[in-house]
HTML snippet that shows the backbone in 3Dmol.js (N, CA, C, O; Angstrom):
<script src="https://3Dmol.org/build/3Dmol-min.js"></script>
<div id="view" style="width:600px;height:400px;position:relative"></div>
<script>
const pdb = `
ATOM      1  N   UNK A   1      26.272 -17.991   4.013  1.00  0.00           N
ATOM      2  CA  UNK A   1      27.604 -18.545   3.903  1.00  0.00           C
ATOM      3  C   UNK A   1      28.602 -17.478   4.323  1.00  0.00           C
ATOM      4  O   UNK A   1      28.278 -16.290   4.360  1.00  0.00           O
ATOM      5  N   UNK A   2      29.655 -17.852   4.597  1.00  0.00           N
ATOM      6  CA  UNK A   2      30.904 -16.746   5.191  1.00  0.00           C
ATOM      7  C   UNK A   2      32.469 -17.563   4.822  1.00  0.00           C
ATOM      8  O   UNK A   2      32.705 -18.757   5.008  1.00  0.00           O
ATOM      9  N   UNK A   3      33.233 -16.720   4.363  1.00  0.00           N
ATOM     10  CA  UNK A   3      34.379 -17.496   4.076  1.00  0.00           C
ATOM     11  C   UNK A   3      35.578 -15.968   4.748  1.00  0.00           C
ATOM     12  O   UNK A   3      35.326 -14.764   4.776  1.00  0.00           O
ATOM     13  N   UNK A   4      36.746 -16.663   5.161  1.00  0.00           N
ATOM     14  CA  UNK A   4      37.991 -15.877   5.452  1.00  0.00           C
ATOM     15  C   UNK A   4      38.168 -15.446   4.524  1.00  0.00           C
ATOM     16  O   UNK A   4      37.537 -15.805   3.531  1.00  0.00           O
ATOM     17  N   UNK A   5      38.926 -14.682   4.496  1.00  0.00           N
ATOM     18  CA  UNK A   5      39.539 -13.713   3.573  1.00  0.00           C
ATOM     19  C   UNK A   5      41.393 -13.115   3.689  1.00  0.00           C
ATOM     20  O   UNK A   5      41.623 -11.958   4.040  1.00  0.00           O
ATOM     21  N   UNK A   6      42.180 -13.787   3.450  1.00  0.00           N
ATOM     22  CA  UNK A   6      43.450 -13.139   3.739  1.00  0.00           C
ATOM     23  C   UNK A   6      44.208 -12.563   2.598  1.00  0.00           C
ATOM     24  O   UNK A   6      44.490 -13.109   1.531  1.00  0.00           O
ATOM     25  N   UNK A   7      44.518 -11.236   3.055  1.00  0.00           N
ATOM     26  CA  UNK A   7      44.430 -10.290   2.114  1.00  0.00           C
ATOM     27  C   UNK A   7      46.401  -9.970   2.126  1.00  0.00           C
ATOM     28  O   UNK A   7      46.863  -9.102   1.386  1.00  0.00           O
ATOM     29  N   UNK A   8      47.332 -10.815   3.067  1.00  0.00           N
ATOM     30  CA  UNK A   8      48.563 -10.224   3.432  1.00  0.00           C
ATOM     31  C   UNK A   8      49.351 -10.695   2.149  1.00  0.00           C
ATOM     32  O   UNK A   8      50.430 -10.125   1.985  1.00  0.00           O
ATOM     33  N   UNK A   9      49.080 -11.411   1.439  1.00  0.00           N
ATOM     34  CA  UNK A   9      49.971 -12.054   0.423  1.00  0.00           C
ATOM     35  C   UNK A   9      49.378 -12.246  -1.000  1.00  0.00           C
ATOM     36  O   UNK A   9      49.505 -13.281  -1.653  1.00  0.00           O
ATOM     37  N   UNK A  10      48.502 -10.773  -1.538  1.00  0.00           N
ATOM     38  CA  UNK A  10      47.503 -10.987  -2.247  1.00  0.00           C
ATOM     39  C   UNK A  10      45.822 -11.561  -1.375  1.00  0.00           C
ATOM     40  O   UNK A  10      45.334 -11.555  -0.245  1.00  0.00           O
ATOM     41  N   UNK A  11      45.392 -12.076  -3.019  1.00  0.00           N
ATOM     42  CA  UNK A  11      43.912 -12.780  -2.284  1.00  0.00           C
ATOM     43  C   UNK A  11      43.816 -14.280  -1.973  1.00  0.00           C
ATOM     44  O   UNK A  11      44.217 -15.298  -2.537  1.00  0.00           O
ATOM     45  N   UNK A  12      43.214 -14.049  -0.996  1.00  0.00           N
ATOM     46  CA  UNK A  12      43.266 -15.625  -0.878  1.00  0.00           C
ATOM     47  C   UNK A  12      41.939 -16.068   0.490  1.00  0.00           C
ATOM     48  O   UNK A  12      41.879 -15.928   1.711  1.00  0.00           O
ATOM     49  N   UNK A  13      40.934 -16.713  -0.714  1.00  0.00           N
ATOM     50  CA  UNK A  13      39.921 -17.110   0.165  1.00  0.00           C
ATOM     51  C   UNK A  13      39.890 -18.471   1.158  1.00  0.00           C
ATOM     52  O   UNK A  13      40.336 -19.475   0.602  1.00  0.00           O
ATOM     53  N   UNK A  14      39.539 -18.610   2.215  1.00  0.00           N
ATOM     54  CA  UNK A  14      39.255 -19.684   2.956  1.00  0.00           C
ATOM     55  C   UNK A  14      37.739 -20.406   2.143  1.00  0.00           C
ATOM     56  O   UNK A  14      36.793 -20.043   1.445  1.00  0.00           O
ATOM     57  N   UNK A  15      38.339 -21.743   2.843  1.00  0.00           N
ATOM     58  CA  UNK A  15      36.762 -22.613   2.772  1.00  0.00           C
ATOM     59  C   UNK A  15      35.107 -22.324   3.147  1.00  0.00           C
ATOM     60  O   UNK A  15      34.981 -22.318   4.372  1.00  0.00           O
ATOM     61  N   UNK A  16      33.939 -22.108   2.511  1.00  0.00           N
ATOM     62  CA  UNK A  16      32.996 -21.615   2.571  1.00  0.00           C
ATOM     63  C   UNK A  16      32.317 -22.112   3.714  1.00  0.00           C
ATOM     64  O   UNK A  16      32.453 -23.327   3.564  1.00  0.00           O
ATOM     65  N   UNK A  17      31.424 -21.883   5.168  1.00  0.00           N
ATOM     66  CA  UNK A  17      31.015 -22.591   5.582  1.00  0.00           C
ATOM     67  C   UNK A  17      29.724 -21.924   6.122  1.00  0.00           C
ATOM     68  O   UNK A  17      29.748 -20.718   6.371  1.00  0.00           O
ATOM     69  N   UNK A  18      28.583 -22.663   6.316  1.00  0.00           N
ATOM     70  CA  UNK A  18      27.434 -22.305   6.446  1.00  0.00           C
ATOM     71  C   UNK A  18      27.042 -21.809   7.686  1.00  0.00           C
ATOM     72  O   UNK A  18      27.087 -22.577   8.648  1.00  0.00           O
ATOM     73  N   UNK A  19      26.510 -20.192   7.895  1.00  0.00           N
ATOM     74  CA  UNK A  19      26.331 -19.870   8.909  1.00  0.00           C
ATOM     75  C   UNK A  19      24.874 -20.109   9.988  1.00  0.00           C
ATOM     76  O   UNK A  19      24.848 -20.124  11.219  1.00  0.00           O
ATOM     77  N   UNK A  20      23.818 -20.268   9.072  1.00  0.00           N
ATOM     78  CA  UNK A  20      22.793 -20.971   9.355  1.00  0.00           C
ATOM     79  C   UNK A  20      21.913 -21.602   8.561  1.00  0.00           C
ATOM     80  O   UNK A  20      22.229 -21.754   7.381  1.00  0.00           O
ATOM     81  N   UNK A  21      20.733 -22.060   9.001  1.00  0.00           N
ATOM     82  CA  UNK A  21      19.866 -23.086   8.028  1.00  0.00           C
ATOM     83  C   UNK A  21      18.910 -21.950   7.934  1.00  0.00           C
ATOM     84  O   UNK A  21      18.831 -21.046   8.766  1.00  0.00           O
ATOM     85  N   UNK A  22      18.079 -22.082   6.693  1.00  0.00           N
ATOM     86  CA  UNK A  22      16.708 -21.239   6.261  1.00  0.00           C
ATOM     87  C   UNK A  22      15.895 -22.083   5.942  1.00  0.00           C
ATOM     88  O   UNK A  22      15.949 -22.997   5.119  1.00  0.00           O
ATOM     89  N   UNK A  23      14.832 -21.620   6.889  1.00  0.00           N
ATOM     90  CA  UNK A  23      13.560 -22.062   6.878  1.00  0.00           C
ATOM     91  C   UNK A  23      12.794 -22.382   5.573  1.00  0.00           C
ATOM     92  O   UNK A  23      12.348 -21.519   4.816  1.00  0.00           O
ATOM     93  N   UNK A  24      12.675 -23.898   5.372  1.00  0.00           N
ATOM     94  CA  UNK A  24      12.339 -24.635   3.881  1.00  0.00           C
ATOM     95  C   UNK A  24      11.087 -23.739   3.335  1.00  0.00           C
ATOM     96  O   UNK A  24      11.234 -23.116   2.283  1.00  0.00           O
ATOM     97  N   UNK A  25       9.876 -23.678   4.042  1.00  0.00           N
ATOM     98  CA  UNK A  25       9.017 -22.518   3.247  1.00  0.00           C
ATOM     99  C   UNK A  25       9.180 -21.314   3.496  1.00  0.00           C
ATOM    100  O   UNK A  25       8.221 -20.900   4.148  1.00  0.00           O
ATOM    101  N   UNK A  26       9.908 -20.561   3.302  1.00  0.00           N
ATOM    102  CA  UNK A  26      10.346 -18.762   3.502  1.00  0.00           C
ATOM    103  C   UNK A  26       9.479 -18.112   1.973  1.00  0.00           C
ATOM    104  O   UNK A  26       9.412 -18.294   0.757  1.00  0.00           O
ATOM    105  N   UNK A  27       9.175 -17.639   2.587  1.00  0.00           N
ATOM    106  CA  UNK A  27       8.144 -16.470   2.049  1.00  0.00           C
ATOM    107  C   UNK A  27       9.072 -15.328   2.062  1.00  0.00           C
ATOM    108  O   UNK A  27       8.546 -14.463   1.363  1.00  0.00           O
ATOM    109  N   UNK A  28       9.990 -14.983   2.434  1.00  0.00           N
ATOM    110  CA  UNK A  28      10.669 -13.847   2.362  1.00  0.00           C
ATOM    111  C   UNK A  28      11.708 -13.397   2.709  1.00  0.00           C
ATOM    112  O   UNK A  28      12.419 -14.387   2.530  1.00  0.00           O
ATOM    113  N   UNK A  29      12.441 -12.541   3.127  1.00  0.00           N
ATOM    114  CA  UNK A  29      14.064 -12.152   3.900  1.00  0.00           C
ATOM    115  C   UNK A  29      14.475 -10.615   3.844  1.00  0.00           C
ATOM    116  O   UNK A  29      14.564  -9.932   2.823  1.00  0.00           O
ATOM    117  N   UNK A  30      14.768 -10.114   5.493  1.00  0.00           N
ATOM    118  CA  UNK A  30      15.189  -9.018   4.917  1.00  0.00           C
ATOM    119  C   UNK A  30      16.290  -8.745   5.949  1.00  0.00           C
ATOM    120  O   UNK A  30      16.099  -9.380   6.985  1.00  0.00           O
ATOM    121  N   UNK A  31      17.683  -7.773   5.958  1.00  0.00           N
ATOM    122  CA  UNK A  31      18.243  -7.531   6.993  1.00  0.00           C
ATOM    123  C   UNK A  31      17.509  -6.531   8.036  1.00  0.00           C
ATOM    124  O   UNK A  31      16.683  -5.660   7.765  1.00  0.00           O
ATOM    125  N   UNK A  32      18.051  -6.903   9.350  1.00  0.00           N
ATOM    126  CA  UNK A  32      17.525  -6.005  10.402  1.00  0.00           C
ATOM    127  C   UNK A  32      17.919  -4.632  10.145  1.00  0.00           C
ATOM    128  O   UNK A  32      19.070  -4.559   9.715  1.00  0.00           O
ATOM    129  N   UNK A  33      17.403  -3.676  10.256  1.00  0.00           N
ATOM    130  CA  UNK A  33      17.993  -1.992  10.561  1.00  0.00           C
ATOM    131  C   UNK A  33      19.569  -2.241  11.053  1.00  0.00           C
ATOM    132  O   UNK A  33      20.528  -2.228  10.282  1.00  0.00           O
ATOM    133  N   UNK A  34      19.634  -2.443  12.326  1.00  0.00           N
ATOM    134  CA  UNK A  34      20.736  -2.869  12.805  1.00  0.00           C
ATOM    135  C   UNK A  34      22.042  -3.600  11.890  1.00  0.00           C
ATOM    136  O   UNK A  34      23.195  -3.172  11.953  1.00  0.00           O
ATOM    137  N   UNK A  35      21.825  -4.211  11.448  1.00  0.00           N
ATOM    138  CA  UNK A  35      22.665  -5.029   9.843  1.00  0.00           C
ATOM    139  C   UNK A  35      23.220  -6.166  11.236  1.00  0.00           C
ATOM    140  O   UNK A  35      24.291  -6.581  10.794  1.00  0.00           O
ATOM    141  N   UNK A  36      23.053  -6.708  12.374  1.00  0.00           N
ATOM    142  CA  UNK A  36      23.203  -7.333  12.612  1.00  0.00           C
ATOM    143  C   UNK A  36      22.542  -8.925  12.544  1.00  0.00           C
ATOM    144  O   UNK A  36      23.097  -9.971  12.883  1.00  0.00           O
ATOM    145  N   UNK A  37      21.307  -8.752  12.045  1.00  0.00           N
ATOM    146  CA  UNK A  37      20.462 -10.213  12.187  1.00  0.00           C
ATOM    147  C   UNK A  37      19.452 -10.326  10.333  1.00  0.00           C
ATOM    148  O   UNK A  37      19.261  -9.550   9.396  1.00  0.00           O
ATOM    149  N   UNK A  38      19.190 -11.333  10.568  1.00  0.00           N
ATOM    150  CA  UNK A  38      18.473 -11.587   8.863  1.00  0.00           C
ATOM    151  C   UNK A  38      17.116 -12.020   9.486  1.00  0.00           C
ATOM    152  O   UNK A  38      17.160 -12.919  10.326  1.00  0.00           O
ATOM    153  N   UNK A  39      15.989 -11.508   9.181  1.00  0.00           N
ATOM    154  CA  UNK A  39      14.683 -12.058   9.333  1.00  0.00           C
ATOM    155  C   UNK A  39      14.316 -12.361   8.576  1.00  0.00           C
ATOM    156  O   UNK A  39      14.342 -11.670   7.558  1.00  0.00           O
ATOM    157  N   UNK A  40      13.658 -13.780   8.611  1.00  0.00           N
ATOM    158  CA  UNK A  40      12.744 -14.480   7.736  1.00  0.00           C
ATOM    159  C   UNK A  40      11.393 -14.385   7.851  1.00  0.00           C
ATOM    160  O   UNK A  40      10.912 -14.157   8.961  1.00  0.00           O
ATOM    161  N   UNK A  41      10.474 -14.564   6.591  1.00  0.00           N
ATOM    162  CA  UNK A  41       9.413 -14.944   7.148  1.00  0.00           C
ATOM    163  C   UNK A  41       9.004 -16.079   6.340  1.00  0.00           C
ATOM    164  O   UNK A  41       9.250 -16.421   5.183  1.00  0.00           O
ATOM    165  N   UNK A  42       8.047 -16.745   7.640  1.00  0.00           N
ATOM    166  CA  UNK A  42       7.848 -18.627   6.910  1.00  0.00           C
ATOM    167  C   UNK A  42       6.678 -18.495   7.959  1.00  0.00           C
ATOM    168  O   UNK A  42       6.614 -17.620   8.823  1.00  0.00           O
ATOM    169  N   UNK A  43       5.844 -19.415   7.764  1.00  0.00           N
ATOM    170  CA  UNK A  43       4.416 -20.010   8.123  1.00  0.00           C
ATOM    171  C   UNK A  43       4.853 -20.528   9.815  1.00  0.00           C
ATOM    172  O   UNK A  43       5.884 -21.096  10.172  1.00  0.00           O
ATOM    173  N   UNK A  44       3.619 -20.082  10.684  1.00  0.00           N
ATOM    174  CA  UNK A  44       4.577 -20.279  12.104  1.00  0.00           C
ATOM    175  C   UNK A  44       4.571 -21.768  12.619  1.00  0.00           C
ATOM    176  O   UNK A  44       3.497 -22.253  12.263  1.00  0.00           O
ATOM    177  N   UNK A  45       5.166 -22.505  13.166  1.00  0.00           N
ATOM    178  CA  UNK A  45       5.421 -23.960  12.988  1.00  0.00           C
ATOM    179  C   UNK A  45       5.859 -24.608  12.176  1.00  0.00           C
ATOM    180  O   UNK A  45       5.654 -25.813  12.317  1.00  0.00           O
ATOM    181  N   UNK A  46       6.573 -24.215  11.083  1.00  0.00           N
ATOM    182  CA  UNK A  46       6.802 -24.926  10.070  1.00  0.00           C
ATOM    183  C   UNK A  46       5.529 -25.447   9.340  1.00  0.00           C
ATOM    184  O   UNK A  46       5.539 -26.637   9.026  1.00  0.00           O
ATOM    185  N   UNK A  47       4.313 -24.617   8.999  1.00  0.00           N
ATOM    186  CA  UNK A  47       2.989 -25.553   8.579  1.00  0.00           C
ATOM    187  C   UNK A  47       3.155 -24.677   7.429  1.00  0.00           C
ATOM    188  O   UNK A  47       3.811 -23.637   7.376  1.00  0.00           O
ATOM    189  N   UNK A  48       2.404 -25.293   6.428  1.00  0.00           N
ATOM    190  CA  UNK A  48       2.630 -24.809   5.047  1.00  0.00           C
ATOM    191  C   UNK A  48       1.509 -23.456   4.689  1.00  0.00           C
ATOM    192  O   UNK A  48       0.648 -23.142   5.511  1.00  0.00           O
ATOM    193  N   UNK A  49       1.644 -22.820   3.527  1.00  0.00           N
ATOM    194  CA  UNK A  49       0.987 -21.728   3.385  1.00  0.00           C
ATOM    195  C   UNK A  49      -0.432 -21.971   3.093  1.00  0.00           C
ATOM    196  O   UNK A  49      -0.908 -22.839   2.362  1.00  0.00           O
ATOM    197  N   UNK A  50      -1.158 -20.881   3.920  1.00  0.00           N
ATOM    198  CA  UNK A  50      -2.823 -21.380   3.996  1.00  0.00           C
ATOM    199  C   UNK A  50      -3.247 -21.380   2.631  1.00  0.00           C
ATOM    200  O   UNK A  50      -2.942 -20.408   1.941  1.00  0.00           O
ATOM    201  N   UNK A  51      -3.769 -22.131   2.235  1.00  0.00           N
ATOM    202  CA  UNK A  51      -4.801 -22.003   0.481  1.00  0.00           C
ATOM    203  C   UNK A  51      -5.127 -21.015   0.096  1.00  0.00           C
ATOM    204  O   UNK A  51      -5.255 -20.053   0.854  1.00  0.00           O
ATOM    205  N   UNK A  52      -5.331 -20.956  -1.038  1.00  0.00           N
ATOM    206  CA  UNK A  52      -6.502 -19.257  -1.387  1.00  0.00           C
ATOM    207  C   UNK A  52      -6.570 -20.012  -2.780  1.00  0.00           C
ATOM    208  O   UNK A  52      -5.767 -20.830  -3.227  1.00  0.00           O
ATOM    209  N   UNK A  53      -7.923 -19.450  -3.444  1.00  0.00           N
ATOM    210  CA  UNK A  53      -8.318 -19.545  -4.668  1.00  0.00           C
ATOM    211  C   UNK A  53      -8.067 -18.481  -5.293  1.00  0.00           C
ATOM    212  O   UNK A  53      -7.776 -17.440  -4.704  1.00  0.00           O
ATOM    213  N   UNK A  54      -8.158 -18.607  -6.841  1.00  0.00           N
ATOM    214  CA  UNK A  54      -7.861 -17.588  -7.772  1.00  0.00           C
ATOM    215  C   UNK A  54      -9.203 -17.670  -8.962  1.00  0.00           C
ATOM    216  O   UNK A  54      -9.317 -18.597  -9.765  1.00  0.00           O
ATOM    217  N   UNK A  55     -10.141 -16.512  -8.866  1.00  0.00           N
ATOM    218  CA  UNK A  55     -11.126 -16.604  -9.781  1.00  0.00           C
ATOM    219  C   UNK A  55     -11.508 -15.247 -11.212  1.00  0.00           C
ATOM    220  O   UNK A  55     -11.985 -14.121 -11.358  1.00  0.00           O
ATOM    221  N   UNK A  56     -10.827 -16.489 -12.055  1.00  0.00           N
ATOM    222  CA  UNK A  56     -10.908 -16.161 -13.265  1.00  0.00           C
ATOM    223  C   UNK A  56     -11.964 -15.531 -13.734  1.00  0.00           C
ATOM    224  O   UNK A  56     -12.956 -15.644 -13.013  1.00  0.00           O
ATOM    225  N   UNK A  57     -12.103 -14.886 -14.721  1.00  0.00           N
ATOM    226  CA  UNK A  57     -13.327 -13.767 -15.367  1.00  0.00           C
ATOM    227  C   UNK A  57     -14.351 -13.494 -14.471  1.00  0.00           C
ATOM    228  O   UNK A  57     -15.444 -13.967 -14.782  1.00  0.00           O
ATOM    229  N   UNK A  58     -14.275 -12.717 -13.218  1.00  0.00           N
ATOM    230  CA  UNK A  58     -15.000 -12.720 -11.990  1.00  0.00           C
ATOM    231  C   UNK A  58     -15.972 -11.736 -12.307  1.00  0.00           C
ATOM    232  O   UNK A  58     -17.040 -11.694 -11.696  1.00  0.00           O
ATOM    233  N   UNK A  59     -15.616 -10.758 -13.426  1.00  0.00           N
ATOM    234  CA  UNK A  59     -15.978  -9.576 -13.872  1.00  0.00           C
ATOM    235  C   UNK A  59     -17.663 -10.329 -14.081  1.00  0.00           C
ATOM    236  O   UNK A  59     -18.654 -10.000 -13.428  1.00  0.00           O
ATOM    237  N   UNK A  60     -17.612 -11.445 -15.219  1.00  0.00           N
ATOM    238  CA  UNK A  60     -18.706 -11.729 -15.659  1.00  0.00           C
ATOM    239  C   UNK A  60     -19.404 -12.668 -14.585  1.00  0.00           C
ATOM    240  O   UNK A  60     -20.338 -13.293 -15.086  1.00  0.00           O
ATOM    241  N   UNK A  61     -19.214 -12.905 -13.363  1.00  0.00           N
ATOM    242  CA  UNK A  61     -19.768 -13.272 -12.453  1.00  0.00           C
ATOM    243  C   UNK A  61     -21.327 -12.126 -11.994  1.00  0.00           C
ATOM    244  O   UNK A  61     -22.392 -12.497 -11.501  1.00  0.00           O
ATOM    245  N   UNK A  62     -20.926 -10.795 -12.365  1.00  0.00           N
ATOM    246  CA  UNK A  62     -20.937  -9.444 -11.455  1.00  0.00           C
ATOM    247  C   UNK A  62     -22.775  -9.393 -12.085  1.00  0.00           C
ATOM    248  O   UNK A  62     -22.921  -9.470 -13.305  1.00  0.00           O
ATOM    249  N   UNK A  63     -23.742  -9.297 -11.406  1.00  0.00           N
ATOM    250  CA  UNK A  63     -25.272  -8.688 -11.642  1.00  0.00           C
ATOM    251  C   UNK A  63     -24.852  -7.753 -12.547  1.00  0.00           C
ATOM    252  O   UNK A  63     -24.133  -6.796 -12.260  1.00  0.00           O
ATOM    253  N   UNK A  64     -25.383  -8.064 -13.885  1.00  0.00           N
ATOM    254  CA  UNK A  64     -25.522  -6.599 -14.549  1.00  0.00           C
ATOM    255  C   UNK A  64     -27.084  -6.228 -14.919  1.00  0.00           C
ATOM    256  O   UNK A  64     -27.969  -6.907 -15.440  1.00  0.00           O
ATOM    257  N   UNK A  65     -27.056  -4.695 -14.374  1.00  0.00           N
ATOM    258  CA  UNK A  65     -28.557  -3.955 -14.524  1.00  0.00           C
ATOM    259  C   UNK A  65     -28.522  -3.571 -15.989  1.00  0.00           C
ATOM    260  O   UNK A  65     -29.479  -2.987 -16.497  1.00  0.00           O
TER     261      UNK A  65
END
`;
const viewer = $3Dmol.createViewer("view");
viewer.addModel(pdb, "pdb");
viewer.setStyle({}, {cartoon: {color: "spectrum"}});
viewer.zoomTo();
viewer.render();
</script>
């Protein structure tokens, strides 16, 4: 978002308006070095994040000698 700012007669903000859209699954955000650009990161195509499992007490899965 970005709004004016006029500062000659006191404060006084302008109307808020949206500078771009962000990518619905973003995984992340950071500014460029430069401070000119914002990188996102999101799944490439717009496809959703690949699966993964999560396995609980794996410990007792483990061969014990």
């Amino acid at each position: 978002m970005a709004v004016d700012i006029d500062t000659s007669k006191g404060f006084q903000a302008g109307t808020p308006r949206r500078q771009f859209a962000v990518p619905q699954a973003l995984a992340g955000w950071d500014l460029a070095p430069d401070g000119k650009r914002f990188l996102f990161v999101a799944p490439p195509n717009g496809a959703g994040a690949a699966p993964f499992e999560v396995v609980l007490n794996w410990a007792t899965a483990l061969k014990k000698e």
